[in-house]
N, C-alpha and C positions, 0 to 999 in steps of 0.2 A: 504493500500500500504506500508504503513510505515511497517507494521507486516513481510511483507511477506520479503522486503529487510531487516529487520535484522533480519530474519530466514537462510537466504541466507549467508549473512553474517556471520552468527553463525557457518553454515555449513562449510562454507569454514575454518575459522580459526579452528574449531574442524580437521579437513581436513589437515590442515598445521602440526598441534598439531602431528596427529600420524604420520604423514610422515617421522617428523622429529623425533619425538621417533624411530619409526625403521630405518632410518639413524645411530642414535646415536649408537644403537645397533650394527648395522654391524662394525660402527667406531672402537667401544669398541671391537669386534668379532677380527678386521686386526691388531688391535696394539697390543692384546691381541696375538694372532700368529705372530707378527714382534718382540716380544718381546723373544717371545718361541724360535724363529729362533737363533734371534743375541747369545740367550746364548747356543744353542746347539754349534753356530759356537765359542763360548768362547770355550767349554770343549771337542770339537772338537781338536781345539790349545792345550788345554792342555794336551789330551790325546797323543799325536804325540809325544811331549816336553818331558812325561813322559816315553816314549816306548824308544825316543831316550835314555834316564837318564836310561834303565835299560838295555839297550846293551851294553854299557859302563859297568855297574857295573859287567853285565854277562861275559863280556871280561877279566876286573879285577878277576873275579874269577877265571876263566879258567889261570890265568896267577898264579894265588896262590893255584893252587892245590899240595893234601900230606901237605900242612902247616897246620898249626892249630893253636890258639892264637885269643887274644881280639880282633884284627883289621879281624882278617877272620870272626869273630860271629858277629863285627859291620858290617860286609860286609854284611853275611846274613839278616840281619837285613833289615837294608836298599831294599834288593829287597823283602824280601817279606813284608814292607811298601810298597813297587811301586805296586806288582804284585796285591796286594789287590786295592789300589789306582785304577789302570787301569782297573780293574776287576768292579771296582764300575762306575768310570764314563762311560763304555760301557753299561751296564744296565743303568743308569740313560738318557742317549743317545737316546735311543734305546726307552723308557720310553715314555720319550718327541717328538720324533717325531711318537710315534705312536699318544698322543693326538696331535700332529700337523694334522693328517693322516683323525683319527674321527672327529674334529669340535668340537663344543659345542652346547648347548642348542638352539635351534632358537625362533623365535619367535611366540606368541599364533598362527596368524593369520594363518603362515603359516605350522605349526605344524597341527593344526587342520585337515587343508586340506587334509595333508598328514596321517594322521591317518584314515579321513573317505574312501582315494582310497585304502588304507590296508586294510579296512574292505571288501571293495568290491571283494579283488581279494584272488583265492586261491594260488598264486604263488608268492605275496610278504606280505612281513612284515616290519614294519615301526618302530624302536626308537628314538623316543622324545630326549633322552637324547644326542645323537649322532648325532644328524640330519642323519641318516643313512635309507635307502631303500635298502631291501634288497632283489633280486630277487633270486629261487631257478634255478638253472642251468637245471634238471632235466625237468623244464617244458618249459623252454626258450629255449634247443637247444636238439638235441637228439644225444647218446653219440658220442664221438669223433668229433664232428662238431661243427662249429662256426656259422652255420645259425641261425638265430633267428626265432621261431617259429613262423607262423601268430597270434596264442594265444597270445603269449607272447608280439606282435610286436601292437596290440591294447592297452597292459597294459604300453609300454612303451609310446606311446602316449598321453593316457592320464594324464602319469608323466608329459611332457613334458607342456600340457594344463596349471599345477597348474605352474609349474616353467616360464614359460612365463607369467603367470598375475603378477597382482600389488603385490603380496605378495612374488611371489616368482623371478621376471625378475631380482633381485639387487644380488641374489647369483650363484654362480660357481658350478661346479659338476665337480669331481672324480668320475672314472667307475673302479674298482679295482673286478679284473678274480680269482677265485679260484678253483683248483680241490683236487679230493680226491687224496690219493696215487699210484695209477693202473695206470702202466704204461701204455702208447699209444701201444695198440697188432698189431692192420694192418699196413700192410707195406705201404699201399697206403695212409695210413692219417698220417703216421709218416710220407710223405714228402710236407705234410702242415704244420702239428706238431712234431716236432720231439719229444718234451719234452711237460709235464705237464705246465713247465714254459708257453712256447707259445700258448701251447692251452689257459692257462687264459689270457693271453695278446692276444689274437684272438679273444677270445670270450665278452673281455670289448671292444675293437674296433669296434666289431660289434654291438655292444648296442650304442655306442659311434654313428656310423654311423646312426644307426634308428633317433636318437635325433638330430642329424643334419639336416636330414632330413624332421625334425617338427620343426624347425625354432630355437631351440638352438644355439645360437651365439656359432661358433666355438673357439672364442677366451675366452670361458666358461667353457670350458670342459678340463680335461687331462686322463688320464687312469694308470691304474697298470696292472701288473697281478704279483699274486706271488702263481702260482703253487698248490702242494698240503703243502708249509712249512707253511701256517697260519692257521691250522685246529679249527675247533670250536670243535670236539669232539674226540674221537678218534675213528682211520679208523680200520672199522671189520677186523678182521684174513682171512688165506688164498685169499687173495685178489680181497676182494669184496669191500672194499673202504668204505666211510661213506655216504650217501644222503644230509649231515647235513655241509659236506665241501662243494660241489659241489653248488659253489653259485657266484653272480655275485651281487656285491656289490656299490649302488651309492651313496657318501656322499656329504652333501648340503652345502659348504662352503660360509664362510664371502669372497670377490671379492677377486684376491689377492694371497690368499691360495697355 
């Protein structure tokens, strides 16, 4: 008797052990992104401070033109320090909230899981290193439409299986729409979609919705769509567009995010 209550025992406190390790982790995952934030929102301030400091200096020139002399070459000077300056902190910006966007690494348990439903299906692909799932658009909806395939609406299901258990219930999901370049041709689906933009924000809504539907806590989930401007490859000539943009995109965030 004795064996089996500190078997029990053992179990549980092993039990607590990784709980709280992947606790820790997500911990680390939010502050890790709360951190990212507060300084996007610093260089955010500075960039504004900086644009103001070069309309000013732009004015001063316009006000010193035909002159010439040390103080017009300190002039130029100065803006193009700024124009570089602003030049940099929008790339660095822009940088940083895309890894805000991707996640980071997750954790074994539930990494695993997500690798073996990628093996299963010919329509997503899973990286580890992004927490990111990746569905192709192409089998998910058929062109110009936002319906979700029944194929595709089984695959999203069984995402939704691993992200409701114990490994995966403590993270958020981003559903982020992508198209190729081809502009929307029919008149009667450009007055659901006008633009490429909508049809990817149509089309993660509608993934978004299947997931709700499977017991995803709505207050879990948010969406993008950004068109055909985030291409993963580039889009064929005479406007056939690329297979390879046309993709619906779900990232597995720390709570938060």
């Amino acid at each position: 008797m004795r064996t089996i209550k500190f078997s029990a025992f053992t179990i549980f406190i092993f039990t607590i052990f990784i709980m709280g390790g992947c606790t820790d982790e997500l911990k680390d995952m939010k502050v890790q992104n709360d951190i990212q934030r507060n300084r996007i929102n610093e260089l955010t301030s500075e960039l504004k401070a900086n644009e103001l400091k070069m309309d000013k200096l732009q004015r001063e020139l316009d006000a010193t033109k035909g002159l010439s002399g040390i103080e017009l070459d300190v002039l130029n000077q100065k803006i193009a320090a700024l124009e570089k300056d602003i030049a940099d902190k929008k790339a660095l910006i822009g940088s940083m909230q895309g890894q805000l966007l991707y996640g980071t690494e997750l954790p074994v348990e539930l990494s695993t899981l997500l690798e073996d439903f990628a093996k299963d299906s010919d329509m997503v692909t899973f990286d580890s290193t992004r927490g990111l799932v990746k569905f192709k658009s192409d089998l998910l909806f058929q062109p110009g439409s936002d319906v979700v395939a029944p194929q595709a609406i089984n695959a999203v299901k069984a995402l939704c299986g691993i992200l409701n258990g114990d490994e995966g219930k403590n993270f958020d999901v981003i559903v982020a729409g992508h198209t190729d370049d081809v502009r929307i041709g029919k008149a009667e689906t450009r007055i659901k979609h006008p633009t490429n933009w909508h049809l990817s924000a149509h089309r993660a809504i509608a993934v978004l919705d299947v997931m709700a539907r499977n017991a995803i806590d709505s207050n879990r989930m948010s969406v993008r769509g950004f068109g055909e401007f985030r291409p993963l490859e580039a889009n064929e000539p005479n406007k056939k567009g690329n297979s390879a943009n046309r993709r619906v995109e779900i990232y597995i965030v720390a709570k938060g995010t």
